[in-house]
N, C-alpha and C positions, 0 to 999 in steps of 0.2 A: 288364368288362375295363378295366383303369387304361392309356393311352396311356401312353408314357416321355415324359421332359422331352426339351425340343428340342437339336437340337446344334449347333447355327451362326446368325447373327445372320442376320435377312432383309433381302437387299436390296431395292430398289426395284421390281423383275421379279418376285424373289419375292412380294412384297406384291400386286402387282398377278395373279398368278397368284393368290393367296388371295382377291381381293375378286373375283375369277370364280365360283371355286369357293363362295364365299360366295351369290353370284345363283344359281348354276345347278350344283351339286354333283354333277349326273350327263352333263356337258356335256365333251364329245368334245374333248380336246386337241388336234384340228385345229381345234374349232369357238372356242376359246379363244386359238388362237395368230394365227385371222383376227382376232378382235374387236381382239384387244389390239394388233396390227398388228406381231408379232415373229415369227422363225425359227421352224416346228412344231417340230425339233427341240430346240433349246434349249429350248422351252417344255414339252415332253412330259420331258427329263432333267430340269427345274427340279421340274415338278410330280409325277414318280415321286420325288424325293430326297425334295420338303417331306411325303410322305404316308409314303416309308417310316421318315424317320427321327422322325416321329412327332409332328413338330411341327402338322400337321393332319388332322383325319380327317375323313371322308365318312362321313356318318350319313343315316338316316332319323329322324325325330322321329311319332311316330302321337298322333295327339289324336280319341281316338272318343269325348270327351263336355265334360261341363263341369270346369272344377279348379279350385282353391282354393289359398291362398298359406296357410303355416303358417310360423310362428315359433314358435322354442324358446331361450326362457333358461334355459342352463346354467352348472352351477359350470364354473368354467371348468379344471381339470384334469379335467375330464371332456369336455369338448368334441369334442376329436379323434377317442373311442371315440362318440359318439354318431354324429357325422358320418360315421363308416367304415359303420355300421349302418346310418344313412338311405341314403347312397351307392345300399346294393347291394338298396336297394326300386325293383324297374323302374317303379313308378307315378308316384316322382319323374323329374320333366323337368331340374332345375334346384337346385345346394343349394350354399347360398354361409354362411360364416364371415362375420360384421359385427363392426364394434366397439362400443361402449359403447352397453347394456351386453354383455357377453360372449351371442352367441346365432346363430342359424341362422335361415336362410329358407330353404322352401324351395317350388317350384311342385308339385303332386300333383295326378294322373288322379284322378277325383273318380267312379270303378265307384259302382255301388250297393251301399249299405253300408259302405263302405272307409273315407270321412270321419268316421264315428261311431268305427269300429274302432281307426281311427289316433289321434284326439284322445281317447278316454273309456280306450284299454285300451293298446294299442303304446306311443305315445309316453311316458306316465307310468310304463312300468313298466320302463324305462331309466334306468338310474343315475345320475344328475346333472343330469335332466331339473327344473326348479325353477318353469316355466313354459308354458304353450301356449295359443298365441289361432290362428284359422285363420278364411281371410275369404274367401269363395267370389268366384272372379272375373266379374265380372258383362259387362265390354265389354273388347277389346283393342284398343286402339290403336294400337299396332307389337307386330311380333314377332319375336325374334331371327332368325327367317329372311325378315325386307325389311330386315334392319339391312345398309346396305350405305354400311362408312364409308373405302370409296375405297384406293386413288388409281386408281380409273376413273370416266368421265365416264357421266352420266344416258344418254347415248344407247348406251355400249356396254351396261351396265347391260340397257336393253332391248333389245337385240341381244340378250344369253345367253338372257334368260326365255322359255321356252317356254310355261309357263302364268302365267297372267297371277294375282299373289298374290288369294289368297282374299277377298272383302271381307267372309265372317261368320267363326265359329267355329263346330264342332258345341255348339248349346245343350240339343241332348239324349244319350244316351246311341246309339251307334251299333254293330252287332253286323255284324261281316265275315262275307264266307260264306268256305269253305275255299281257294278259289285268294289270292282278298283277302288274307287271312293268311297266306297262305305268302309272298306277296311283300312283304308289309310286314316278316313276319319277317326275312327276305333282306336287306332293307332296310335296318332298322337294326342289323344288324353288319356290312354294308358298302353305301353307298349309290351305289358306283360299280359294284357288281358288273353284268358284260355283260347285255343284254338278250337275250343270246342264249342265257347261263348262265338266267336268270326265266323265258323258255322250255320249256326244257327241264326244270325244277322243276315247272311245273304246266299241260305239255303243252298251252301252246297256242299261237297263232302269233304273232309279231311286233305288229302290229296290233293283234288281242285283247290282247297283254300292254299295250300304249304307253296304248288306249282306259284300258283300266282303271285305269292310273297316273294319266293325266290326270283319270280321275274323282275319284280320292281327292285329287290333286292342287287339285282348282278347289275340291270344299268341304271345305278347308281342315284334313281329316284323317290327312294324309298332307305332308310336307314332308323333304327330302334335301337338308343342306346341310353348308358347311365348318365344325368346329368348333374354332376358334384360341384361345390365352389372345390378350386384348388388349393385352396388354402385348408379345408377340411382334411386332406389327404398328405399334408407336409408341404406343398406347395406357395407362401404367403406372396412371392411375389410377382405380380402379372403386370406385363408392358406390351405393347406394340409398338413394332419397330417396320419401320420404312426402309427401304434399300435402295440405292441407285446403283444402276454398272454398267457396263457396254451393251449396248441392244444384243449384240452378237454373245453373250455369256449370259444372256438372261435365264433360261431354261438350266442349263450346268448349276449356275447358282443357285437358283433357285431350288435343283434337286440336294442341294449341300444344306443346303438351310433345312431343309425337312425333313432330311438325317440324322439333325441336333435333335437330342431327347428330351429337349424343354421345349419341342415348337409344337402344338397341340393344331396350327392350321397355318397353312403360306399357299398362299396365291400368286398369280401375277395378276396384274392391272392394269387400266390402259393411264397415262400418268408422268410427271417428273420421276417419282419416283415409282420402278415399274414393281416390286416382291413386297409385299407385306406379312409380316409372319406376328402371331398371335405367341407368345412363349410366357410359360410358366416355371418358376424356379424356386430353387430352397432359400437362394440368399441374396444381397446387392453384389455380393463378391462374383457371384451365378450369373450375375447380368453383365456383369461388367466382363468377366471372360468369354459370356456370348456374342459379344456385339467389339470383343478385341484380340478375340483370340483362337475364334471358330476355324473350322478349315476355310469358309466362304468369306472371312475377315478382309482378305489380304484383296479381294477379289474386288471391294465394294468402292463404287466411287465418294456417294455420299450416306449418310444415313442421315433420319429423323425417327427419333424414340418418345413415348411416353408412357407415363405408365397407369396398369388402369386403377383405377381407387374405388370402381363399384359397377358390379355387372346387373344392369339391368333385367337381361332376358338372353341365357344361353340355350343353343337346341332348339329355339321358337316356344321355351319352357321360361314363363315370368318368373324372376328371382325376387326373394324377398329383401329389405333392408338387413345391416348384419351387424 
């Protein structure tokens, strides 16, 4: 499903109702309108307006194993049609347009078998494909759902969190039993849907359904959060940046990188270049002191940067043109 483009500018209340929903995606618009310390009702009209008119959605994100980053350079009048095709692979979490030179990244569930299929036989046998390298993600750093870039304070922040974010990732392949699945399915085509609705889906009670979320919830396979362009929220400018540095500083770095409050996701990868971090910002001035003047700046042997000019599908959530 492609979300429509937004239809009204966000104000301040708005924003701040996004960076909740950002924390805590299935968190009760009473329990949103204590933190933030405003009207429940205005805050319950603000937040049915920002989700019906499309400007943000509640999604599930399911991560049951390892996954890998893949890049494709393509001719670039072919670009558009390859991305509408990666788009609608549920495997991809994540697939963004870069510039120079013309190409796609993008994050992919890494099943058994899938990575060989997608890089030796799918990707090359698409029209305009002219390149593929794909680098298994080995540690995460941040992940778009602890990216929480305000305007709420650290302590409301942990006010919303009910669970407390994951500190591994699945690093093996993980296999649901049938309730799992049903509610995960549930899940990510609507991640605010009632607990009362996930209930009644797979008959069991309240309790049983909250346990079991919270399981998938703590390791790290299961995550329900807001999925906004950043540009909607003061954000206009989005780049990926590549890092190189001493195998021996990869991890230290790596944790500096994901310190900066414009890096929304950094990983490490298997690669020349080993961190890649996902950063969004207010200005080029913003990028240019991220990438010359960070604390992990001085650290870096090489970098490669671009920036992204169009998100195709953030969350495993299809984005519309904009």
């Amino acid at each position: 499903m492609v979300t429509p483009t937004p239809a009204r500018e966000l104000d301040e209340l708005d924003r701040r109702i996004v960076a909740a929903l950002q924390v805590n995606g299935r968190a009760s618009w009473r329990r949103i309108a204590e933190v933030l310390g405003e009207p429940f009702r205005t805050v319950t009209r603000r937040g049915i307006a920002l989700l019906e008119s499309g400007t943000v959605r509640v999604a599930g994100l399911v991560t049951l194993g390892p996954t890998h980053l893949v890049e494709v350079q393509c001719e670039p009048a072919r670009l558009a049609g390859i991305a509408e095709a990666l788009a609608a692979d549920p495997d991809a979490n994540f697939l963004y347009a870069l510039t120079g030179p013309t190409r796609l990244i993008m994050e992919v569930q890494a099943r058994p078998g899938r990575l060989s299929t997608l890089v030796l036989e799918e990707l090359p046998a698409l029209d305009g494909v002219v390149q593929v390298d794909a680098s298994p993600v080995m540690e995460y750093f941040r992940t778009v759902a602890e990216w929480h870039p305000g305007p709420i304070s650290q302590a409301q922040v942990e006010a919303l969190q009910e669970v407390a974010p994951p500190q591994t990732r699945p690093s093996a392949s993980i296999v649901l039993d049938d309730v799992d699945a049903k509610l995960v399915s549930l899940l990510i085509s609507d991640g605010r849907v009632p607990t009362s609705e996930l209930c009644d889906a797979v008959g069991l009670s309240a309790p049983a359904v909250r346990r079991r979320l919270s399981t998938l919830f703590e390791i790290g396979a299961l995550s329900v959060r807001a999925i906004v362009e950043p540009d909607d929220i003061g954000l206009p400018i989005e780049a990926v940046v590549w890092i190189r540095t001493s195998p021996t500083e990869v991890a230290e770095v790596g944790k500096l990188v994901a310190a900066e409050p414009g890096v929304r996701y950094a990983v490490m990868a298997m690669g020349e270049f080993q961190l890649m971090a996902n950063v969004t910002l207010a200005s080029l001035n913003d990028l240019r002191g991220f990438v010359t003047s960070s604390a992990w700046a001085s650290r870096a042997l090489a970098l490669r940067s671009s920036l992204v000019v169009h998100a195709y599908k953030r969350g495993g959530v299809r984005m519309a043109a904009r």
